[in-house]
Backbone bond lengths (Angstrom), bond angles and torsions (degrees), N, CA, C in turn:
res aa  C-N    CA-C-N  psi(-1)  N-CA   C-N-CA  omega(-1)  CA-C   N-CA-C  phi
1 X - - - 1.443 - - 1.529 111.75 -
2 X 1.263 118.25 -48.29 1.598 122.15 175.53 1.306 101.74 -55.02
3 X 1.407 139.81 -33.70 1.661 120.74 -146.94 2.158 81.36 -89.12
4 X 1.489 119.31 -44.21 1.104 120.42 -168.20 1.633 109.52 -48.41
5 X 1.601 93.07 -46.83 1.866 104.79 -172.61 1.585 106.95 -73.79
6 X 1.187 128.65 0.05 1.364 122.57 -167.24 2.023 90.41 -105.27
7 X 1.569 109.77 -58.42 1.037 110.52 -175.01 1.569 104.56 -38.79
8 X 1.522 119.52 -77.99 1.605 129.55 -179.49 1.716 115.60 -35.09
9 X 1.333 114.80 -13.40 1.581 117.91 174.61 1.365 104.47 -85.03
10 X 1.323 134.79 -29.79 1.455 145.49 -176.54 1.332 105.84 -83.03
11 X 1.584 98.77 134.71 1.426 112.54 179.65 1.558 99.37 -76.06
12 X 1.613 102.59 -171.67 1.195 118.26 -174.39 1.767 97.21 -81.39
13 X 0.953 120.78 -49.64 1.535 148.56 169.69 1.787 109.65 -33.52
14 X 1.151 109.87 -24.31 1.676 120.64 -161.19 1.510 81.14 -133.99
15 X 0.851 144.18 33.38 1.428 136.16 175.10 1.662 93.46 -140.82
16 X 1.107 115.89 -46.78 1.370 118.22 -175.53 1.762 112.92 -57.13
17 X 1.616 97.07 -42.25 1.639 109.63 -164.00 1.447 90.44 -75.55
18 X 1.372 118.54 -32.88 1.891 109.30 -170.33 1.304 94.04 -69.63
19 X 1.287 138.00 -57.45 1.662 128.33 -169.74 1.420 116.34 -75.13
20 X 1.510 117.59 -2.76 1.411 122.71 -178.00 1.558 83.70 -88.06
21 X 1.275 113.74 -83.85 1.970 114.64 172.43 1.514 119.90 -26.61
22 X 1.630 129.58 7.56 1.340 98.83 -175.14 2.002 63.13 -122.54
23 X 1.079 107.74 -33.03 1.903 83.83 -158.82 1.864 94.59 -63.14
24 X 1.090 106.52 -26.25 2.056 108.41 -168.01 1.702 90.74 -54.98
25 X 1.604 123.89 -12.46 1.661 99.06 -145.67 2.065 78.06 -114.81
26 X 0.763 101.06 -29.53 1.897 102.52 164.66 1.241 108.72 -64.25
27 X 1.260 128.39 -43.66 1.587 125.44 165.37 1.219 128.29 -40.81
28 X 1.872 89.22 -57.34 1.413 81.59 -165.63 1.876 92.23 -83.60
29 X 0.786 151.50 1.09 1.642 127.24 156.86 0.900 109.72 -85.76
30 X 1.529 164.19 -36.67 1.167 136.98 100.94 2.006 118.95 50.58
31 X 1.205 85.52 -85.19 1.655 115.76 -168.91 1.826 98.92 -77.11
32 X 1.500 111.54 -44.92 1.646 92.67 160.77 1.210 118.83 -71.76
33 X 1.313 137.15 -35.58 1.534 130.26 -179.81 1.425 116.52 -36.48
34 X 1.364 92.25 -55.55 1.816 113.29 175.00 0.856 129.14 -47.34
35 X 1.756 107.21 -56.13 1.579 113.16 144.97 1.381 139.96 -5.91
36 X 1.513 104.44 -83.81 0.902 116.57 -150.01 1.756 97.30 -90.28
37 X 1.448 106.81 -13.55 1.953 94.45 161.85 1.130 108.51 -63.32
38 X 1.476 132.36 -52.20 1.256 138.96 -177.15 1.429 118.94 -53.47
39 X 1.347 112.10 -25.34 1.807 108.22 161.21 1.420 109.14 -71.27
40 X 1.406 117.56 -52.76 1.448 114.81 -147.14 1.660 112.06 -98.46
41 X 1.680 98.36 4.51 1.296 101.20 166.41 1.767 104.12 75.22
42 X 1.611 133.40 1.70 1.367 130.88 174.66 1.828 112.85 -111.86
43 X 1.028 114.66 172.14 1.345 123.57 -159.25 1.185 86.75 -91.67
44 X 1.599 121.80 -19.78 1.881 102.91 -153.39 1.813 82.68 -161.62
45 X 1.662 104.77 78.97 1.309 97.81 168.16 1.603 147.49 -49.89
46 X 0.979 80.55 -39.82 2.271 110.73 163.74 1.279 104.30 -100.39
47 X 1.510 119.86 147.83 1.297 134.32 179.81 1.735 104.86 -158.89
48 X 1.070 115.46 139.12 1.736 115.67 -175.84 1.589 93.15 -118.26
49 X 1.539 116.78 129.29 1.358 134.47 169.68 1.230 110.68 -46.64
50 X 1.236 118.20 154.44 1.812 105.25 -176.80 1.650 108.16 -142.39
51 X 1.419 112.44 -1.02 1.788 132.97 161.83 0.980 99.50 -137.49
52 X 1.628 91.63 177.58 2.030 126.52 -147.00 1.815 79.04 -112.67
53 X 1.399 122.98 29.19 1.811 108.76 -165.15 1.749 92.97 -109.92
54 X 1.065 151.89 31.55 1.575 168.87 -36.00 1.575 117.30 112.14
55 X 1.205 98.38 -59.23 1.599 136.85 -159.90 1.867 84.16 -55.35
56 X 1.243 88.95 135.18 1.344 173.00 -89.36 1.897 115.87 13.09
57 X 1.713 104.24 -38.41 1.735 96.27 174.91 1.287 112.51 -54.65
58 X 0.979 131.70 -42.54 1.373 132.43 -160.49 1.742 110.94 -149.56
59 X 1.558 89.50 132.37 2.054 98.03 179.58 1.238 109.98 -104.20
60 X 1.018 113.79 167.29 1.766 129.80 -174.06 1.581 111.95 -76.04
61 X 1.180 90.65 109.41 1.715 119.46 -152.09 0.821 139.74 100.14
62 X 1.266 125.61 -1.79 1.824 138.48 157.52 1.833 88.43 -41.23
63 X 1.886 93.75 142.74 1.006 113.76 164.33 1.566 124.24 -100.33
64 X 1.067 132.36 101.27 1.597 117.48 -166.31 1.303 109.40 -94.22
65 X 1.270 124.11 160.69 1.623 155.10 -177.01 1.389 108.10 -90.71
66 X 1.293 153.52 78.13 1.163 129.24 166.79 1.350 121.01 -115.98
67 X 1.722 105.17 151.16 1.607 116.35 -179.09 1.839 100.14 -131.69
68 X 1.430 95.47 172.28 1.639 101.32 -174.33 2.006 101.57 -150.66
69 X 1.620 78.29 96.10 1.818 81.63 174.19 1.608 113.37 -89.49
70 X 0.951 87.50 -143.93 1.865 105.52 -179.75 1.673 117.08 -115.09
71 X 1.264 91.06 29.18 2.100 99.42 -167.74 1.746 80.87 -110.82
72 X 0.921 125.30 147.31 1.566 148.55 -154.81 1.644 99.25 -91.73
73 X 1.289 120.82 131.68 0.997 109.55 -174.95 1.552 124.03 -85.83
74 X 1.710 134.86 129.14 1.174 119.65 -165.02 1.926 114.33 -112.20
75 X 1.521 98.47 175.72 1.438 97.65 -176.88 1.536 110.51 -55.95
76 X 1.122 141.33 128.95 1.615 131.18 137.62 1.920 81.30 143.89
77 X 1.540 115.28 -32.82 1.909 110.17 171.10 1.335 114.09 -32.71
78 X 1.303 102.68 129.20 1.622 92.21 175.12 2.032 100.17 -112.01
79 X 1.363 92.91 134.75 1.666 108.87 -168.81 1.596 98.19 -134.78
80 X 1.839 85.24 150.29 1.403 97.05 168.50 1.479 101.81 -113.73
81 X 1.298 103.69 143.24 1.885 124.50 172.97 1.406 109.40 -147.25
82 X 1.423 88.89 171.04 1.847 97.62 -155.54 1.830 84.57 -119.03
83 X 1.324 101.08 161.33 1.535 102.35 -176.02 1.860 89.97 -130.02
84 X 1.407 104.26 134.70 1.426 111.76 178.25 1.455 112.24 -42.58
85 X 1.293 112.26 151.74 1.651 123.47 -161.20 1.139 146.48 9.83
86 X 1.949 92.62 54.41 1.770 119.50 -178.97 1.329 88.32 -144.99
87 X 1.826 109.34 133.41 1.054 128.25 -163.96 1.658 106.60 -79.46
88 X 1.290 99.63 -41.39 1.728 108.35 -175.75 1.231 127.56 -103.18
89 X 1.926 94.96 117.63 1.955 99.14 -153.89 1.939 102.83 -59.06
90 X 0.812 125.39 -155.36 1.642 136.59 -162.37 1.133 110.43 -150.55
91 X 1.224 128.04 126.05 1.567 132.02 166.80 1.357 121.64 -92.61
92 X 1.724 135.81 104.17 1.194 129.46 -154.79 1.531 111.91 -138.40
93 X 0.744 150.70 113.88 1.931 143.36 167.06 1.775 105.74 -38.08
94 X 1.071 117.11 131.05 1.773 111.43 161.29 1.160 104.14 -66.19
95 X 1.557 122.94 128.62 1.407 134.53 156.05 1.402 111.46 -65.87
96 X 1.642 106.01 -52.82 2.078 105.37 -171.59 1.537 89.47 -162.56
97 X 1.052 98.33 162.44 1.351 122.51 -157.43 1.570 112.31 -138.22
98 X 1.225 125.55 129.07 2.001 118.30 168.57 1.042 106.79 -144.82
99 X 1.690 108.72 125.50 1.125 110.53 -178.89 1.755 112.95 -104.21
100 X 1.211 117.61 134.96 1.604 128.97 177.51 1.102 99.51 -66.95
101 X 1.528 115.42 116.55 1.486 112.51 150.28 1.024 127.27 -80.80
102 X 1.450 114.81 1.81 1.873 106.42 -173.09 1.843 105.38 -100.51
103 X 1.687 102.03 -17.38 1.382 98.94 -179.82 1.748 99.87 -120.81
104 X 1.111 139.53 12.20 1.375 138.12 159.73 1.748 105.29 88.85
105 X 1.648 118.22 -4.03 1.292 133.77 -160.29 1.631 100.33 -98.28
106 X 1.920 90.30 127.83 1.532 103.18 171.77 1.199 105.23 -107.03
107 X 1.656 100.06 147.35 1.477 96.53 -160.34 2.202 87.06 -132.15
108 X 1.175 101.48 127.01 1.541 104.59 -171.76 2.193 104.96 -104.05
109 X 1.342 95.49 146.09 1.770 106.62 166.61 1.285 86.98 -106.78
110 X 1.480 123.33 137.33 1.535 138.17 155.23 1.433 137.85 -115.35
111 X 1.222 131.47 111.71 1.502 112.87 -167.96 1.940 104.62 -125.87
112 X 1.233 101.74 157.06 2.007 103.04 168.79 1.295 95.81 -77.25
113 X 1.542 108.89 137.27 0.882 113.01 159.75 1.607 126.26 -75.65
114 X 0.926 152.58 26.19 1.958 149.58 79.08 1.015 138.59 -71.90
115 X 1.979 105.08 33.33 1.446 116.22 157.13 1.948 100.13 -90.88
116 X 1.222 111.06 161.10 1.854 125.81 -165.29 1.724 79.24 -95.14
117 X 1.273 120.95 -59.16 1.546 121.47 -168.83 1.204 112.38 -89.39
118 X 1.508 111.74 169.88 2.095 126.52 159.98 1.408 84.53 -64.11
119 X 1.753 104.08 177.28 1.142 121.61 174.58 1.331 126.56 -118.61
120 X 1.608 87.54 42.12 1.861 91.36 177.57 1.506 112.07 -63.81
121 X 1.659 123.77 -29.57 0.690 118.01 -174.07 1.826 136.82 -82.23
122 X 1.709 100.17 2.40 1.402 133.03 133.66 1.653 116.92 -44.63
123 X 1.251 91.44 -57.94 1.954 88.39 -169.64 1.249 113.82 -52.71
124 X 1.605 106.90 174.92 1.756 108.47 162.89 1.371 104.23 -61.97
125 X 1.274 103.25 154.65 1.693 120.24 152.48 1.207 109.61 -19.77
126 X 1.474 144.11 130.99 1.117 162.45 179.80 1.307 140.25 29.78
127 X 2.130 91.71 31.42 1.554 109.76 -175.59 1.491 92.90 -93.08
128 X 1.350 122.75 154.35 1.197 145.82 -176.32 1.132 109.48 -99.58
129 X 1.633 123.85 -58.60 1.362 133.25 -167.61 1.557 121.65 -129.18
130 X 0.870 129.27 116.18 1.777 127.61 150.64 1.574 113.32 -9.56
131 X 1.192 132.29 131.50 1.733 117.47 161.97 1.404 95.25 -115.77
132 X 1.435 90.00 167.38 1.275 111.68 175.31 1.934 132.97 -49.71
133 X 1.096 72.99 -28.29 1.812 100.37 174.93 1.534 110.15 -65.70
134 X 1.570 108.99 -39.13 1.570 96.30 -179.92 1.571 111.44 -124.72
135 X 1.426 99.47 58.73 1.515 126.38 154.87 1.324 111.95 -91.32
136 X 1.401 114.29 113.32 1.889 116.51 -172.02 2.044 99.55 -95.97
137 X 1.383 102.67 -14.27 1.488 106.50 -177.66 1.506 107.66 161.21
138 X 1.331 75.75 146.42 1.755 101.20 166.90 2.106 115.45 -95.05
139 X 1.669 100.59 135.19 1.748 92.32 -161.58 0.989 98.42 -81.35
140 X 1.521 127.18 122.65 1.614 146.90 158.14 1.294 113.01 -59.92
141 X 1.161 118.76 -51.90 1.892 124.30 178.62 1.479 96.63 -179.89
142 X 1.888 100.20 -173.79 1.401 99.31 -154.05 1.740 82.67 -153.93
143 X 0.891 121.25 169.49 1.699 155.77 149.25 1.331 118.09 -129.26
144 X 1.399 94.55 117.07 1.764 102.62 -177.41 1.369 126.68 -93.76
145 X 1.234 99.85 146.34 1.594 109.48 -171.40 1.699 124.98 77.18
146 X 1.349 109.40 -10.42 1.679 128.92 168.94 1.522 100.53 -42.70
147 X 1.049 113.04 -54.02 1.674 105.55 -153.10 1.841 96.60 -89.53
148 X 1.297 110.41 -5.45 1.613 88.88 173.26 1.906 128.52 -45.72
149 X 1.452 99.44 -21.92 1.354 113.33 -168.08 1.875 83.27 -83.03
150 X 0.911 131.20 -29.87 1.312 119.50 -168.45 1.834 107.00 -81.15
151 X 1.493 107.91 -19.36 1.530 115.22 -174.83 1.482 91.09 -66.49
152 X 1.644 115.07 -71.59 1.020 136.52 -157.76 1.905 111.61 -45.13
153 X 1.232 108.36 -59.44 1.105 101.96 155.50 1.736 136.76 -45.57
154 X 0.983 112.44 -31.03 1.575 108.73 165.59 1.576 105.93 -100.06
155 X 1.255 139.86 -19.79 1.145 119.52 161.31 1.391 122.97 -64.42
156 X 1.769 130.06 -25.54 1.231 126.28 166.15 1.681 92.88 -119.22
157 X 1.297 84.99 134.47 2.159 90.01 163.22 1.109 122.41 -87.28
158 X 1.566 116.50 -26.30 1.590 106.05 -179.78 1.584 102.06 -87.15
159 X 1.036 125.37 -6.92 1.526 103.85 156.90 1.680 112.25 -64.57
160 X 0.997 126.68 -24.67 1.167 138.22 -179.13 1.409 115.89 -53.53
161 X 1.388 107.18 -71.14 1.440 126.41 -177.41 2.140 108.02 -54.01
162 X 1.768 72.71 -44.61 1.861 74.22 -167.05 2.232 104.05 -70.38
163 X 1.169 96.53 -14.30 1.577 84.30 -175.13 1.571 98.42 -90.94
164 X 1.467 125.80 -25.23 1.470 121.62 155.53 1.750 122.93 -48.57
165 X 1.311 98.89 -38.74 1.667 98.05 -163.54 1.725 86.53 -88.66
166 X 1.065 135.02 -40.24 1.511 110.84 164.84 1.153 137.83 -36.04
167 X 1.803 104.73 -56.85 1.489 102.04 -175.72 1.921 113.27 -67.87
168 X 1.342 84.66 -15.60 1.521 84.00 -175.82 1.647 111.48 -73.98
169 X 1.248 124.16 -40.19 1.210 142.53 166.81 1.799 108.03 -49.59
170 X 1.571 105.67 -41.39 1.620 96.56 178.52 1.342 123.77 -91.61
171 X 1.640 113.18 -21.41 1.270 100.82 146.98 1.467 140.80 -66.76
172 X 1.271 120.06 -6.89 1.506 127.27 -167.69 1.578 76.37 -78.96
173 X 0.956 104.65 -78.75 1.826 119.33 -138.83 2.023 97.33 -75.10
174 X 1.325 118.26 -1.68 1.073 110.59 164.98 1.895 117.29 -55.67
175 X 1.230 132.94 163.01 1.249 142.13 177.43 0.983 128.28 -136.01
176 X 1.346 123.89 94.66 1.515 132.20 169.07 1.475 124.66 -46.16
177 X 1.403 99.37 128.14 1.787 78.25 -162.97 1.761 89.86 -129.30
């Protein structure tokens, strides 16, 4: 009854500014996301681990940092890349690396470090190596355990919805004073 009687006390005017104020605050993260690809030179500057195949550098939910310069990538880097028609990039250490001199192409082996094998058996069908092309970043640093809230949310969706329809609910009825 209160959320009904609170809405009907609000003008149209104070209703507008609460839904104008919640889309301005999606913007502006939005507008850092963008950002911060545009610093670090990657499609997907933040990335949250999503297996224990890492483990011991990194646990399931570490949040990582990544950027992608022009310094060559070497054995022992640990990078995330996406493998053609799999939605969820991979976090892996380079095992070995060869670079073609006749075509300028680096071609990387990658494994978790508490995977037993390489991860050819990740790749497509009868790719050998990672290229350079589908390197999304090299890991800069990390904060651990951050992204568990990001697991959790895609492991249940209606937590999802319901922590959406909150904030949306607390910006409406918030009051500028």
């Amino acid at each position: 009854m209160d959320f009904t009687q609170s809405l009907r006390r609000m003008s149209v005017r104070q209703i507008a500014q609460q839904v104008l104020s919640f889309l301005l605050i999606l913007a502006s993260a939005l507008m850092i996301w963008k950002g911060l690809a545009v610093v670090t030179n990657s499609e997907s500057p933040i990335v949250v681990v999503l297996s224990a195949s890492m483990e011991p550098a990194f646990q399931r939910g570490d949040l990582l940092f990544l950027a992608l310069d022009n310094e060559p990538i070497r054995a022992g880097d640990v990078v995330v890349f996406k493998v053609n028609g799999k939605d969820i990039p991979i976090v892996h250490r380079v095992l070995w690396l060869h670079d073609d001199e006749s075509t300028g192409k680096q071609y990387l082996l990658t494994k978790g470090d508490n995977n037993p094998v390489d991860d050819r058996g990740l790749y497509n069908p009868g790719q050998m190596w990672v290229h350079r092309e589908d390197i999304v970043g090299k890991v800069q640093g990390f904060v651990p355990y951050v992204g568990m809230v990001t697991i959790a949310l895609n492991d249940y969706p209606q937590l999802k919805y319901a922590l959406v329809g909150l904030l949306g609910i607390f910006v409406l009825f918030s009051k500028d004073e």
